[in-house]
LUMLOTOR-511021 format. One line per 10 residues: number of its first residue (from 1); their letters; for each residue x negated, y negated, z negated of N, C-alpha, C. Coordinates in pm, whole numbers. Atoms other than C-alpha are relative to their C-alpha. Example, Ala and Ser with C-alpha at 12.3 -4.5 7.8 and 13.67 -1.06 7.14 Angstrom:
1) AS) -89,119,0,-1230,450,-780,-90,-120,0 | 82,119,6,-1367,106,-714,77,-109,-73
% end
This chain:
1) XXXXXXXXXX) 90,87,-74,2645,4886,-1101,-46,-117,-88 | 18,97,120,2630,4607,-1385,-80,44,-94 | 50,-59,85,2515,4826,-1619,-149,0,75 | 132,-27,-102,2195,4925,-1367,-30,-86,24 | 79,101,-37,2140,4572,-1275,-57,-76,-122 | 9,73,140,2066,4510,-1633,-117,29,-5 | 137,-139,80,1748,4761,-1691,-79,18,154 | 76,-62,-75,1488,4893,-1431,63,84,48 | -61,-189,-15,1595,5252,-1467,59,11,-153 | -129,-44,119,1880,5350,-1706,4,218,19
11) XXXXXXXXXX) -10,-137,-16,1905,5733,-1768,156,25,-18 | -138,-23,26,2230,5925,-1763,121,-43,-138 | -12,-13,151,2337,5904,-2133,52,-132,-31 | -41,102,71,2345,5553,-2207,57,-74,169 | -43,77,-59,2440,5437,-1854,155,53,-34 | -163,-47,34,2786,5622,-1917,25,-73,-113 | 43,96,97,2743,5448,-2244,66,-120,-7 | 6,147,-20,2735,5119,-2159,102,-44,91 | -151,5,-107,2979,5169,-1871,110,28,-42 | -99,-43,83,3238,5303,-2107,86,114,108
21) XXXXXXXXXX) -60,-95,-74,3300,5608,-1873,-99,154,-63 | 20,-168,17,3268,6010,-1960,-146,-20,50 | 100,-73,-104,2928,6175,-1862,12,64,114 | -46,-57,-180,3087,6351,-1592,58,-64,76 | -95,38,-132,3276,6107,-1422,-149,-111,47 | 114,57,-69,2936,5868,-1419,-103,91,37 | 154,-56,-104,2707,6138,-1284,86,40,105 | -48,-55,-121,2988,6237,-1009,-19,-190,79 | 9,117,-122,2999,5850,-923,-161,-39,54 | 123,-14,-24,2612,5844,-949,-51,80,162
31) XXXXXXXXXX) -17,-77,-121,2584,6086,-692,71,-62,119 | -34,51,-112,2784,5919,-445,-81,-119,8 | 100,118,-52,2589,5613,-471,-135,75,10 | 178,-6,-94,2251,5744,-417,45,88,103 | 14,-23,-186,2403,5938,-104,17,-96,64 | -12,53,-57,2528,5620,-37,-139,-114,107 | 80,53,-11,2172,5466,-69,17,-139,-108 | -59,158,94,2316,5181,-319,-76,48,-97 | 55,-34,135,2142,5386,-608,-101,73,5 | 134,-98,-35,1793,5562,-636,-2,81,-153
41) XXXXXXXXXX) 25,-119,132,1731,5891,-893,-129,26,17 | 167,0,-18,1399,5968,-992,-16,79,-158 | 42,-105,120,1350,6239,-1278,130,-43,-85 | -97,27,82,1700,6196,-1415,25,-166,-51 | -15,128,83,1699,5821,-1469,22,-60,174 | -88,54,-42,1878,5568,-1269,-18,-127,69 | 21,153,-60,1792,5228,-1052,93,-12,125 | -100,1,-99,1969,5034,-787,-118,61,81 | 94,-41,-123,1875,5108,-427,8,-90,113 | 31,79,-124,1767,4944,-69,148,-65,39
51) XXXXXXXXXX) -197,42,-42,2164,4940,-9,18,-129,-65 | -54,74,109,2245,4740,-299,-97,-163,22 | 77,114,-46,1938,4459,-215,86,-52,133 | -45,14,-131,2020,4478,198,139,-120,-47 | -172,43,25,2409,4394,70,15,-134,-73 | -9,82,130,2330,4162,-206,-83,-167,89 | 30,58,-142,2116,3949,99,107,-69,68 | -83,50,-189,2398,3884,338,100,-72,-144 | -81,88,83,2600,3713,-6,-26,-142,-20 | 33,153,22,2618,3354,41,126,-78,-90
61) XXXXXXXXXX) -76,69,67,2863,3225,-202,47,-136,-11 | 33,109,-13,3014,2911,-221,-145,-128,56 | 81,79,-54,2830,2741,60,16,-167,31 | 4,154,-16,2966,2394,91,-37,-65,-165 | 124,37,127,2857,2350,-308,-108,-4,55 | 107,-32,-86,2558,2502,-237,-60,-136,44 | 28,109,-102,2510,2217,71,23,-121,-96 | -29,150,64,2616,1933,-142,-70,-5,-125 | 83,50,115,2422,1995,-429,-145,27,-6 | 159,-36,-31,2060,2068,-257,-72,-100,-37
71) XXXXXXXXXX) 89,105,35,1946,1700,-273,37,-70,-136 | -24,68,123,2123,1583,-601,-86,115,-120 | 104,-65,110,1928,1885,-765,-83,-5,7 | 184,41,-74,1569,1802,-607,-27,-102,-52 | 34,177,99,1630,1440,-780,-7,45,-130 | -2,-23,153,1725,1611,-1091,-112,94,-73 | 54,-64,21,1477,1815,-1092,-147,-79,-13 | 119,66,23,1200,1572,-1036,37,-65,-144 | 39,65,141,1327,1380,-1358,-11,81,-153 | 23,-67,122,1348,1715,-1597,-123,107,27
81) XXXXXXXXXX) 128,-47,-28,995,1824,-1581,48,197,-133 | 3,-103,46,996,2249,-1711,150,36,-62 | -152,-26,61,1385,2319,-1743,49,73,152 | -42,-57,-129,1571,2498,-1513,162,-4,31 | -138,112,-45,1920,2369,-1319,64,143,45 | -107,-103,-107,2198,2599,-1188,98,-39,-30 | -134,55,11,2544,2554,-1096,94,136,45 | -72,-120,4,2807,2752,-1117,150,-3,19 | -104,33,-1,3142,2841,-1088,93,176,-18 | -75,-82,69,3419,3034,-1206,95,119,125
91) XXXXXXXXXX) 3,-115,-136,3482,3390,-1039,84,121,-79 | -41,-126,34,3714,3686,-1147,7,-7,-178 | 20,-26,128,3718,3586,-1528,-112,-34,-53 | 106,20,89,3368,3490,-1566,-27,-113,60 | 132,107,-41,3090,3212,-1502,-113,47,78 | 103,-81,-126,2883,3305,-1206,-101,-145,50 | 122,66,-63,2549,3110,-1127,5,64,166 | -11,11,-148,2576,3008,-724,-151,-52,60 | 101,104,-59,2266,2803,-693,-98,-75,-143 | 53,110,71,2018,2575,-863,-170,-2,40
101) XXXXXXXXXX) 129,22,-5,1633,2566,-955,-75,92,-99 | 52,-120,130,1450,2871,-1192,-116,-86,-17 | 138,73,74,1200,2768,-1443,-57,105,-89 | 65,-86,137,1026,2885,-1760,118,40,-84 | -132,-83,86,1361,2978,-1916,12,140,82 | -40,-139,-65,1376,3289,-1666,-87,79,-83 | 49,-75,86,1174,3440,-1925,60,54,-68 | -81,-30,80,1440,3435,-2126,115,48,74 | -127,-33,-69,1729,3459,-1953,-20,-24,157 | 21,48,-118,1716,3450,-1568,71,-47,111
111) XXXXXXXXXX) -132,14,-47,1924,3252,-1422,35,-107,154 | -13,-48,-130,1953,3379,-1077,164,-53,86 | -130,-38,-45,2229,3354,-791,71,129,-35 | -50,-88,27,2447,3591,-930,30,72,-156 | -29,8,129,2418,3587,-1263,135,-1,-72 | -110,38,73,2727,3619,-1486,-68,-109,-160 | 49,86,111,2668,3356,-1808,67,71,-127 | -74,-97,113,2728,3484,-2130,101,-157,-52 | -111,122,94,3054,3344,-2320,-25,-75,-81 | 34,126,55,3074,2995,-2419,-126,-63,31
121) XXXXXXXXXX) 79,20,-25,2802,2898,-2239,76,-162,61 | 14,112,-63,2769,2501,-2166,100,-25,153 | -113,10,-146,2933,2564,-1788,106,49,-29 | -142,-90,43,3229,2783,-1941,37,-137,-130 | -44,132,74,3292,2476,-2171,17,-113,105 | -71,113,-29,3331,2217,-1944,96,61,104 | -124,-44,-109,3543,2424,-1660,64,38,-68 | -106,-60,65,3742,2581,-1972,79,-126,-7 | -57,123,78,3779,2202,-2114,118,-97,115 | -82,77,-90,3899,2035,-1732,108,92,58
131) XXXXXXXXXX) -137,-43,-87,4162,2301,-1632,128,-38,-53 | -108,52,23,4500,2247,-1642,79,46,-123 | -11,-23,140,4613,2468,-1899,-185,44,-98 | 171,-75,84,4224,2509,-2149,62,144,-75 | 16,-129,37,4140,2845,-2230,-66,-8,-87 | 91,43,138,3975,2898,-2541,-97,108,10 | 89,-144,-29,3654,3092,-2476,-27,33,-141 | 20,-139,65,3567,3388,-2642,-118,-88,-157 | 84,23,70,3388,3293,-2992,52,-136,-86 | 5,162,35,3561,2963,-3070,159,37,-96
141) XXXXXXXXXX) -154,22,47,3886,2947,-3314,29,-102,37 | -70,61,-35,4167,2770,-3209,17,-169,-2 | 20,106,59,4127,2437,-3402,-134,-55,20 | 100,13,-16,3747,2420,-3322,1,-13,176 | 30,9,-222,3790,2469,-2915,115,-119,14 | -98,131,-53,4075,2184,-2946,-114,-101,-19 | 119,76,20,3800,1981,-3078,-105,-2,111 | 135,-51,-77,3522,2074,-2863,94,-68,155 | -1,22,-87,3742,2062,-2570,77,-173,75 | 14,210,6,3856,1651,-2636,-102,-56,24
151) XXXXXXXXXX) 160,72,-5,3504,1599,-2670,-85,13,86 | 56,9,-137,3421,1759,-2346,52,-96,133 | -44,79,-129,3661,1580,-2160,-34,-159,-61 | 24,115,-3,3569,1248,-2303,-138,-74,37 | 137,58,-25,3195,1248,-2282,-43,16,171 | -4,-96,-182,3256,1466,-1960,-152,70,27 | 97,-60,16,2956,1670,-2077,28,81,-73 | -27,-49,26,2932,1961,-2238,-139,83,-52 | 42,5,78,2646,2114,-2541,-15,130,-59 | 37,-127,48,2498,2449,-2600,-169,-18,-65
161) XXXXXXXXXX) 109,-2,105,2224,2458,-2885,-43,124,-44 | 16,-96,96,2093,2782,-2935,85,131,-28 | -99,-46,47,2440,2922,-2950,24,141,111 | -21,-81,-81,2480,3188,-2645,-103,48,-16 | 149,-124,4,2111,3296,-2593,-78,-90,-105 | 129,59,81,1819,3235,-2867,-50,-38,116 | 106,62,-53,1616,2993,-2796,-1,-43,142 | -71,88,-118,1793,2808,-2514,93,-108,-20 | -108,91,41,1990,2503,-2495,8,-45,127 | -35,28,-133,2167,2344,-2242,147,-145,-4
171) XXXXXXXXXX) -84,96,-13,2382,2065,-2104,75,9,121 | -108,-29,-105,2668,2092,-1840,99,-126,35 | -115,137,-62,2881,1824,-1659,58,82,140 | -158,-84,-95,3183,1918,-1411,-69,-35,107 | 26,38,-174,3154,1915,-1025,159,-23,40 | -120,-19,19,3491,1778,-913,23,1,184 | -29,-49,-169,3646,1883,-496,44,-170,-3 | -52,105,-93,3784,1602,-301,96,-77,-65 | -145,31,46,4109,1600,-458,41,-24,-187 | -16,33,111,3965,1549,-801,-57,147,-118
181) XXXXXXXXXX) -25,-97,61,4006,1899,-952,-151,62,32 | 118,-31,114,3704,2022,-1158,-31,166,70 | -31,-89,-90,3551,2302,-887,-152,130,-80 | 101,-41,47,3215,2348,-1062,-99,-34,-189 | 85,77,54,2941,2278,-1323,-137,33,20 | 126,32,-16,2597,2153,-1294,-63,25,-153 | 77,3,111,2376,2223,-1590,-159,46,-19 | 149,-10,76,2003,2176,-1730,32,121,-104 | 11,-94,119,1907,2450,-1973,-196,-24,-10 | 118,-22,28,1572,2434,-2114,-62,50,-121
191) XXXXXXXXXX) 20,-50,89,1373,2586,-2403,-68,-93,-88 | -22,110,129,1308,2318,-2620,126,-99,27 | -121,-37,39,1654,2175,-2735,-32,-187,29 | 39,148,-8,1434,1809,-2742,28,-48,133 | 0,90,-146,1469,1774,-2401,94,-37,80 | -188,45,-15,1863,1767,-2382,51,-98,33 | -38,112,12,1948,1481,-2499,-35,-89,56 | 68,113,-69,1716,1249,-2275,73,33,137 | -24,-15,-133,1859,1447,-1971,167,12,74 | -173,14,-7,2225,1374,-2043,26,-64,146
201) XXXXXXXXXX) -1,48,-50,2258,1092,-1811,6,32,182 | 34,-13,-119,2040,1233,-1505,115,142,45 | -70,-136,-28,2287,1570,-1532,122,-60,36 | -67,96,-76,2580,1316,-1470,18,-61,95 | 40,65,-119,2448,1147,-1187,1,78,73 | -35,-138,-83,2391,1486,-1025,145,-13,21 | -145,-107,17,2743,1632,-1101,61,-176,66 | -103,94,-68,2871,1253,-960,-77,56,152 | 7,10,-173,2663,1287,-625,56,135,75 | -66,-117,-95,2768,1640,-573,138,-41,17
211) XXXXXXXXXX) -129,47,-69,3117,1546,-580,35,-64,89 | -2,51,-81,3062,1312,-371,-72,9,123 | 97,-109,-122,2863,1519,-89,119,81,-3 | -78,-93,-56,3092,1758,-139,169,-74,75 | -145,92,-39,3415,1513,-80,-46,-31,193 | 55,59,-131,3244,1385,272,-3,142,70 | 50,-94,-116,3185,1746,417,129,52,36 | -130,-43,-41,3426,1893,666,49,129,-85 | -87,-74,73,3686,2071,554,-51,177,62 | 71,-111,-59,3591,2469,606,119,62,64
221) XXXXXXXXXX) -65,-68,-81,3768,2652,867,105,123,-73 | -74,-130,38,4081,2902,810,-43,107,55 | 49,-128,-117,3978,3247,893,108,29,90 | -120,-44,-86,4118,3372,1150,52,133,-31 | -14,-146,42,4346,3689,1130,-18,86,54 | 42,-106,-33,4299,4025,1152,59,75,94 | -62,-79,-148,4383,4245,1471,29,125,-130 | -59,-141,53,4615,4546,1342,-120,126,41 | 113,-142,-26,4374,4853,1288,56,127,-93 | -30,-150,97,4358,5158,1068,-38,-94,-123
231) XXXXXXXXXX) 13,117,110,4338,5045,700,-133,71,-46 | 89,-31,47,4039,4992,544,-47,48,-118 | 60,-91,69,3815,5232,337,-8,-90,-138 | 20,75,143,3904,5142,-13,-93,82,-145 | 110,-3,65,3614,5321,-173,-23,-83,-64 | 108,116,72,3492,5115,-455,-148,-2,2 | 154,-56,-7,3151,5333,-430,-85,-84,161 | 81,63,-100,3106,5134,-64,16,-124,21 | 101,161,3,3078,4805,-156,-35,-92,-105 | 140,35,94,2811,4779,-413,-31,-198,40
241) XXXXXXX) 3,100,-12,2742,4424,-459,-139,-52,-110 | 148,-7,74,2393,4266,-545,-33,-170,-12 | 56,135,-6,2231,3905,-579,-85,-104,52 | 164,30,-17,2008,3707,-411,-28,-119,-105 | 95,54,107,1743,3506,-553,72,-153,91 | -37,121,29,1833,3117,-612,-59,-121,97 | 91,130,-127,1743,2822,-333,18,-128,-49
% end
């Protein structure tokens, strides 16, 4: 499913490929997703399907972010004229875009709800730099990410030039919960590298008011539990998971 949300249409060959699975075990799972409707075939080549949108729709992710950082990004957005804002937060091992504002960088990179960020990206530097034990992302030796990650926690910003995607740069500051602890980051990215450094400040101010929006909103409800049933269908093939577009 990763692989396919990458490309249009992927053909058999390289989606196995890229998925690091046999040819026969990705055209037997193929097959179950387009009966499922999650996947569409069309002369041997490969796209998602109606399923996979429908599903990807009803995903609201971190919604009290989200809520707390609607009007601190509408300010930030009026003062970085052609850049584009998203915030994000850390999900299963990666950096997952929740929210923000798309610009003229979606040319380049598009960076959607749902997005994973590639490693060492600006937001994976400052949530690596404020956890409790730092992780040293992918790309950095040991002695260089101790560095880097002093210098994130002191400026409490965080400095991608170029370095993840050509011809992007970007700036990142923490989002911190109620209780202090570092939940998110906010970050500008734009395609000239000039326009960084002027927008240090206003990316700060953000990442303070969300914390502080998010500190004020009620606390979110425990779910409630589950009535004893039959156990549920642990198919991985039925629940395809998709993205929506960015608010």
């Amino acid at each position: 499913m990763e692989v396919l949300a990458h490309d249009d249409e992927v053909g058999l060959t390289r989606l196995a490929s890229d998925a690091a699975l046999p040819k026969a075990t990705a055209h037997r799972l193929l097959g179950q997703l387009v009966a499922l409707g999650a996947v569409q075939s069309h002369e041997g080549r490969y796209r998602l399907g109606p399923r996979t949108f429908r599903l990807g729709q009803a995903w609201h992710p971190a919604r009290a972010l989200r809520a707390a950082s609607a009007q601190p990004l509408r300010e930030l957005a009026a003062v970085g004229g052609g850049v584009s804002l998203s915030l994000s937060v850390p999900e299963a091992g990666h950096i997952i875009v929740v929210g923000g504002m798309r610009g003229e960088v979606d040319e380049v990179f598009p960076l959607r709800s749902g997005v994973v960020l590639p490693p060492g990206s600006a937001a994976e530097l400052v949530l690596a730099a404020s956890a409790p034990v730092p992780r040293r992302p992918a790309g950095w030796t040991e002695a260089a990410w101790a560095r880097e990650a002093a210098g994130v926690r002191e400026r409490g910003l965080a400095f991608d030039y170029r370095q993840c995607v050509d011809a992007l740069s970007c700036v990142a500051a923490p989002v911190r919960s109620a209780s202090g602890r570092v939940v998110a980051a906010v970050a500008v990215t734009g395609l000239d590298e000039k326009l960084i450094p002027p927008l240090c400040d206003a990316v700060s101010r953000a990442a303070s008011m969300i914390s502080a929006r998010l500190a004020r909103l009620p606390e979110q409800p425990a779910p409630r539990p589950r009535r004893a049933g039959p156990a549920p269908n642990r198919n991985p093939a039925n629940v395809p998971a998709g993205a929506d577009p960015v608010h």
